[in-house]
N, C-alpha and C positions, 0 to 999 in steps of 0.2 A: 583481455576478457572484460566484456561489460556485464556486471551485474545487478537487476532490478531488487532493491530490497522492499518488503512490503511490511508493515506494521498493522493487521486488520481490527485498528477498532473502529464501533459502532457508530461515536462520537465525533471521535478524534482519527481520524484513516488516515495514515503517516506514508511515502515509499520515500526510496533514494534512489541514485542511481551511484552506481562506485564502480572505477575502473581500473582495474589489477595493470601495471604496469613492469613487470619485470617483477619484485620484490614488494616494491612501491604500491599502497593503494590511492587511489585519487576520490575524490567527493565530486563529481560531474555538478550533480543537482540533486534535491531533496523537497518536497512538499508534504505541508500538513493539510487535509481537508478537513474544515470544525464543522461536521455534520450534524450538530445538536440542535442548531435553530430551524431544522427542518422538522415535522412532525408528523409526515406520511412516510412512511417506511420504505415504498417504492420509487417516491422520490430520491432518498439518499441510496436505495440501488441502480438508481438511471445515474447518479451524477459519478459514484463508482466506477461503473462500467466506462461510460465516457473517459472518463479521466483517466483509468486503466489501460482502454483501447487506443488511445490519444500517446501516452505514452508508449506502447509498446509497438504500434505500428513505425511512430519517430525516432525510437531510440534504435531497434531494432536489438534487445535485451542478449547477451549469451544463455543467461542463466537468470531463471525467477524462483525468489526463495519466501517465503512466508512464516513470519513467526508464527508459534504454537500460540492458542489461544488458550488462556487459563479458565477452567472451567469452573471451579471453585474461587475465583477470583471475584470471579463476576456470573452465577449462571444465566442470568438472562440475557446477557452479551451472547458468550458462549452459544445459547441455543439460537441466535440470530444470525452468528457467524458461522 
């Protein structure tokens, strides 16, 4: 089983890819995107997308899981993500 893992921040937009082997998990690949030095919004939602569709058409994922976004963590994140 392949599984895309996602990390959604605003900043910092993390996935991995991990592939369950029997018992065995494996680390395929991993990317961090540092979206901070972008300053229009829709920008770092194009290069998102991209990068998201880019992967998920090539890897062709089992399973896409997305961490909970902490709301009190950060609310302004939160209300972005």
């Amino acid at each position: 089983m392949l599984v895309l893992g996602i990390d959604p921040g605003w900043n910092n937009f993390a996935y991995a890819l991990v592939k369950k082997e029997g018992e065995i998990f494996i680390l395929k690949h991993w990317c961090t995107l540092k979206l901070n030095k972008f300053k229009i919004e829709q920008k770092k939602l194009g290069i998102l997308y991209s990068a998201l569709t880019e992967i998920i058409k090539k890897e062709k994922p089992d399973l896409i899981v997305i961490e909970s976004v902490l709301p009190r963590a950060n609310p302004d994140s939160a209300l972005k993500l």
